[in-house]
C-alpha positions in Angstrom: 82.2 -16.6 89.4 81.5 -13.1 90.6 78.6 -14.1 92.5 80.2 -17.3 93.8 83.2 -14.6 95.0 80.2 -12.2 96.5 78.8 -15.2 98.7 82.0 -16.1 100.0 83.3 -12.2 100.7 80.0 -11.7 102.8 80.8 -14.7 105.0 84.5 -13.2 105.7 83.5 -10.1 106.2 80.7 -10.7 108.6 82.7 -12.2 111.2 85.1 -9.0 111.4 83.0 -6.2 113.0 79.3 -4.9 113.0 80.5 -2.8 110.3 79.9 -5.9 108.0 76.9 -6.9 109.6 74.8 -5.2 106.7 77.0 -6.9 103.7 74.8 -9.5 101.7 75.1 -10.3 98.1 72.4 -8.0 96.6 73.3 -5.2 98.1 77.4 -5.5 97.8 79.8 -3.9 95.0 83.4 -4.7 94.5 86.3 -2.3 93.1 89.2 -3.8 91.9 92.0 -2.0 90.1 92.3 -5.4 87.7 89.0 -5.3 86.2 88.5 -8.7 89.0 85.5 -6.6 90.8 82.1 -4.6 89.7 84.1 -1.6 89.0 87.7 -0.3 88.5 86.8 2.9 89.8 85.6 4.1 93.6 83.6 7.0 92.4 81.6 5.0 89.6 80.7 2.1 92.5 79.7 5.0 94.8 77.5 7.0 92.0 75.5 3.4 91.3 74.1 3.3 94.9 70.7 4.4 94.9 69.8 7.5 96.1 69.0 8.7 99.7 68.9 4.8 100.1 68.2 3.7 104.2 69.7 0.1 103.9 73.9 0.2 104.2 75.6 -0.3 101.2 78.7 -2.4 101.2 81.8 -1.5 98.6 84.3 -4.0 99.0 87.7 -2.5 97.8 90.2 -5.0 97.3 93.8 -4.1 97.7 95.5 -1.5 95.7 96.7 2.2 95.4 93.3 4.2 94.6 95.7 7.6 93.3 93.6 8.5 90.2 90.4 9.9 91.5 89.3 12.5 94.0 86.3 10.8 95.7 82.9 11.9 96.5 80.4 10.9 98.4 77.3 13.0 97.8 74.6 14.1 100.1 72.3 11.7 98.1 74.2 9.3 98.2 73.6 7.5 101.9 74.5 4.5 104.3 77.2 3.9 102.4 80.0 1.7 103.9 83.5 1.3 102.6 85.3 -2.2 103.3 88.9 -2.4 102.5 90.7 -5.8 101.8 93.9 -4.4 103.8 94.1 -1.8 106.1 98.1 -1.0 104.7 97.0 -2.3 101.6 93.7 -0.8 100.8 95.0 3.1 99.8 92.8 5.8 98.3 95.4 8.6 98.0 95.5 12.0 96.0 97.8 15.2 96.1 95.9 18.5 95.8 96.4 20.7 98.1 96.0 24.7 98.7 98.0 27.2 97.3 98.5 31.3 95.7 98.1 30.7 92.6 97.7 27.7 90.3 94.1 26.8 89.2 91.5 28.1 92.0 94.1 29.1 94.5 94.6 24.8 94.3 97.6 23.1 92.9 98.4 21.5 90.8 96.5 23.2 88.3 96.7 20.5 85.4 95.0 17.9 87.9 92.8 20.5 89.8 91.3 21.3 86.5 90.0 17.6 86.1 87.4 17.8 89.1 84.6 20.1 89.4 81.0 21.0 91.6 81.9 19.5 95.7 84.1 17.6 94.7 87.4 20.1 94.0 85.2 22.2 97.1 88.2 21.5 99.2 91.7 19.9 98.5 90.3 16.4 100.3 91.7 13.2 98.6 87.4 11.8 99.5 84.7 14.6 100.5 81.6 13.0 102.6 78.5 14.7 102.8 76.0 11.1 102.5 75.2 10.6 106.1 75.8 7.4 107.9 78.9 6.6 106.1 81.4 4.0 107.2 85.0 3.1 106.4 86.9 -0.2 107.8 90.7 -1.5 107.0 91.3 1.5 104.4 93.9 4.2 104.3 93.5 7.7 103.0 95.9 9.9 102.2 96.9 12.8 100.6 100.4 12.7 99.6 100.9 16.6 99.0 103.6 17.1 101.7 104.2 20.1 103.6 103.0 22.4 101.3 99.9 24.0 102.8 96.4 22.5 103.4 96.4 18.7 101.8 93.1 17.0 103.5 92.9 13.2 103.1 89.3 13.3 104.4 86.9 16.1 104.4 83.8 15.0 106.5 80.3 17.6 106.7 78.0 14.5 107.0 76.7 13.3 110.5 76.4 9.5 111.9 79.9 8.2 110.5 82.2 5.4 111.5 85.8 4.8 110.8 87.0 1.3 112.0 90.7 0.0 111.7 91.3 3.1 109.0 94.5 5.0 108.6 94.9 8.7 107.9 97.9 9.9 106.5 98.6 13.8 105.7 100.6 16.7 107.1 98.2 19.8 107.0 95.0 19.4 107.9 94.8 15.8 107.8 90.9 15.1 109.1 88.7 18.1 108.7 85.3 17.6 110.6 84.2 20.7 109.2 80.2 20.7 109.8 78.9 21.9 113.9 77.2 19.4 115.2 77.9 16.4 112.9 78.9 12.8 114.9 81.9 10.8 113.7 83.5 7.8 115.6 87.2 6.9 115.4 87.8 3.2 116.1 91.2 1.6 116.7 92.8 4.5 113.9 96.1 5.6 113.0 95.9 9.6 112.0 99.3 11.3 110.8 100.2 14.9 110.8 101.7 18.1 111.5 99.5 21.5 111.5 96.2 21.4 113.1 95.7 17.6 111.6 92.4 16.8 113.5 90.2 20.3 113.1 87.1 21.7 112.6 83.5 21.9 114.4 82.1 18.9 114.4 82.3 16.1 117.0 84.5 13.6 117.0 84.9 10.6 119.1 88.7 8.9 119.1 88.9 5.7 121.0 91.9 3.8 120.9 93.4 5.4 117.9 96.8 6.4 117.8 97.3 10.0 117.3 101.1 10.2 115.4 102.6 13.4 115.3 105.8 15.1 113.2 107.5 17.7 115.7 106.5 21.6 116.0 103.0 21.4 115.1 99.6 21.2 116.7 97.3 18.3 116.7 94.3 19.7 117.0 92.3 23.1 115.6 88.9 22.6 117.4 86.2 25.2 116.4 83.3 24.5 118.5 80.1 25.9 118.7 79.4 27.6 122.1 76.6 25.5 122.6 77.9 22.4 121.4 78.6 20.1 124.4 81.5 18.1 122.8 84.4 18.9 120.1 86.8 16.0 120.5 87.5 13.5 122.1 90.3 11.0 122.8 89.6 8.5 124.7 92.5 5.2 125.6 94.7 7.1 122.5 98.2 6.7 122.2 100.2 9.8 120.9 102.9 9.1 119.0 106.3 11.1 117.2 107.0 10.5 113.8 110.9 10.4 113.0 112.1 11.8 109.5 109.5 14.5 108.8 109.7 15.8 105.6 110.8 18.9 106.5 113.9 18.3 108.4 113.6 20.7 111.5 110.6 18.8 112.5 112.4 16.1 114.5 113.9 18.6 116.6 110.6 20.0 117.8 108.0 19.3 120.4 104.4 18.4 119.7 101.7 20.6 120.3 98.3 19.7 122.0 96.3 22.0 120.3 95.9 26.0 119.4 92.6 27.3 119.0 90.7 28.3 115.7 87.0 29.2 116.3 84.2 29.6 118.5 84.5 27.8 121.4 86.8 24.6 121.5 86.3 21.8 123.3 88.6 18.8 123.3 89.2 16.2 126.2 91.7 13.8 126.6 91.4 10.7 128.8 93.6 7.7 129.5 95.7 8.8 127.0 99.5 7.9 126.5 101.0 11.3 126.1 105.0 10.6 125.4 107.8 13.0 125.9 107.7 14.8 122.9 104.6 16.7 123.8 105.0 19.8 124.9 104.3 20.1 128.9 102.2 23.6 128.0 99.9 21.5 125.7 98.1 24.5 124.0 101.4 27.3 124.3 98.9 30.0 121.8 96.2 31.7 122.1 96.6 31.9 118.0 94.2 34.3 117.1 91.7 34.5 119.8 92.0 37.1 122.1 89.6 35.6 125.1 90.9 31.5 124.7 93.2 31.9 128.1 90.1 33.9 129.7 86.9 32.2 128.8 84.8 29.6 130.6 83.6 28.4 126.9 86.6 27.0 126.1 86.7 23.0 127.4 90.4 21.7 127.7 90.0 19.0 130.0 92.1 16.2 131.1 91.9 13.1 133.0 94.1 10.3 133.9 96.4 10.0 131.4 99.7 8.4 131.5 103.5 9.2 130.1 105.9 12.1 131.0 103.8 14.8 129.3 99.9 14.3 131.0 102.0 16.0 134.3 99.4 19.1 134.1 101.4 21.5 136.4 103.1 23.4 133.5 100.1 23.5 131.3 98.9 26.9 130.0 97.6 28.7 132.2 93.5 29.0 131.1 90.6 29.3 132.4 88.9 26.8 130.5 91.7 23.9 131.1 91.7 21.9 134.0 91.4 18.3 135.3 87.7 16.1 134.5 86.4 14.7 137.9 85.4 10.9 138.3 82.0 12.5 138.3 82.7 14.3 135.6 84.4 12.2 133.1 81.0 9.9 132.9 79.8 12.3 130.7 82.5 11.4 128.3 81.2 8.1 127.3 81.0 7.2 123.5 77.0 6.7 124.2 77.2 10.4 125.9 79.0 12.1 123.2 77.2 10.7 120.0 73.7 10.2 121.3 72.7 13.7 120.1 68.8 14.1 119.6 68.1 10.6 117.9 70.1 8.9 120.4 72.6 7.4 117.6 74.9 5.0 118.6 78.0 3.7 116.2 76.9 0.3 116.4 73.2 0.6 116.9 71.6 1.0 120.3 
């Protein structure tokens, strides 16, 4: 019956996106939280994939709430694609998150204490260090609250793909943490508060929509100086989320960004930018005494739409302005990701 089930999953799943392209019945493995599947646990389907493998991996997860394990995905452990049954359905969520005290400075202790190595490196509800990984109609989340750092996804690997995914958190929701590593956003829904979309690495974000609660900052860029890109949002639609868990939230503007390291770089084009963000967009220099003074520092706009992309009262630095039409053509998905091997999300 199982393989009967495997020959019939690949043929729905291949007519969804190239993400599914590489499904076929050898190289497929289905988690199922009712013993239905190849596994009833995510990590055990990831640790059977061979090592430093170049073919793509499927694992089909089929619909369930995935709240028991913190997941890794190794650096041996590569091309590795997960495929969700439902995108609202489909949840891998945990709730560690950073704290004074409790077991490693991480709470809570009594569950911190059941992870070791990479895997408790960070507070992440899934760690990904196996390059080329790729997610599709899944949520992650880490369902901590607003108590501190709570990643749902921890990313340090480079050539990965999220498709139809959700990303639910409130501190430090998406942490691209690794300089120069490539990671494309595809129709997403992220969710936060504080500095929910940070870190080093590049990241593409088309046509996701970036959901804010009030009086926080959406992004934390930390770009290298010689890193040509941070983020990206391109065709996004930024969003307020009512009934924050902490209550003064809805009465607060949203943030574009503050800085955190090095260099950021982060551009937003043809995005919807409603009127709960705040017209200054980046309103602190945080803890970086040259951000409003230095060239480095990429802020850049162009053509985006709603009551807050009027750029007039923006902070006044050096590095933030308006993109040209010339300009912006650098800004293209093939631009951004091609890095020295010329990587494209769906192939070239």
């Amino acid at each position: 019956m199982k393989i009967i089930y495997k020959f019939i999953l690949i043929a729905i799943i291949g007519s969804l996106t190239p993400l599914s392209l590489y499904a076929n019945s050898k190289d497929t493995k289905i988690v199922a939280l009712d013993g239905s599947g190849d596994y009833k646990s995510i990590q055990e389907a990831v640790n059977s994939v061979s090592d430093n493998q170049k073919k793509q991996t499927v694992i089909y997860i089929k619909n369930g709430l995935y709240n028991s394990e913190k997941i890794l995905i190794p650096s041996d452990k590569t091309n590795i694609t997960f495929k969700g049954e439902n995108r609202d359905k489909t949840i891998i969520s945990y709730h560690i998150y950073d704290c004074k005290g409790g077991l490693n400075n991480k709470c809570p202790a009594e569950d911190v204490a059941k992870w070791t190595g990479q895997a408790i490196r960070t507070s992440a509800t899934i760690s990904v260090q196996g390059e080329g990984f790729r997610a599709e109609d899944i949520t992650f989340q880490n369902s901590a609250g607003p108590v501190g750092q709570a990643l749902a996804i921890y990313v340090t690997s480079d050539k990965n793909v999220f498709v139809n995914c959700t990303f639910l958190g409130y501190q430090d929701t998406v942490f691209l943490a690794k300089d120069n590593t490539r990671s494309y956003f595809k129709n997403c829904l992220i969710l936060g508060r504080t500095d929910y979309i940070y870190g080093g690495g590049i990241g593409y974000f088309d046509s996701c929509e970036i959901r804010s609660f009030g009086g926080g900052w959406i992004t934390a860029p930390s770009t290298p100086k010689e890193q040509d890109y941070g983020f990206v949002f391109y065709k996004c639609k930024l969003t307020f989320a009512e009934k924050s868990p902490k209550e003064k939230d809805d009465d607060q503007l949203v943030n574009l960004g503050r800085p955190w390291h090095n260099f950021p770089k982060v551009a937003w084009i043809k995005c919807d930018m409603g009127e709960k963000i705040n017209p200054v967009g980046w309103p602190t220099i945080w803890n970086m005494k040259y951000a409003a003074t230095s060239n480095d520092l990429h802020l850049y706009e162009y053509k985006n739409t709603g009551v807050a992309s009027d750029m007039s009262k923006r902070a006044n630095w050096v590095g933030m302005r308006e993109l040209t039409a010339a300009e912006v053509n650098f800004y293209t998905v093939k631009n951004v990701l091609k890095g020295q091997d010329n990587w494209q999300p769906f192939g070239n």
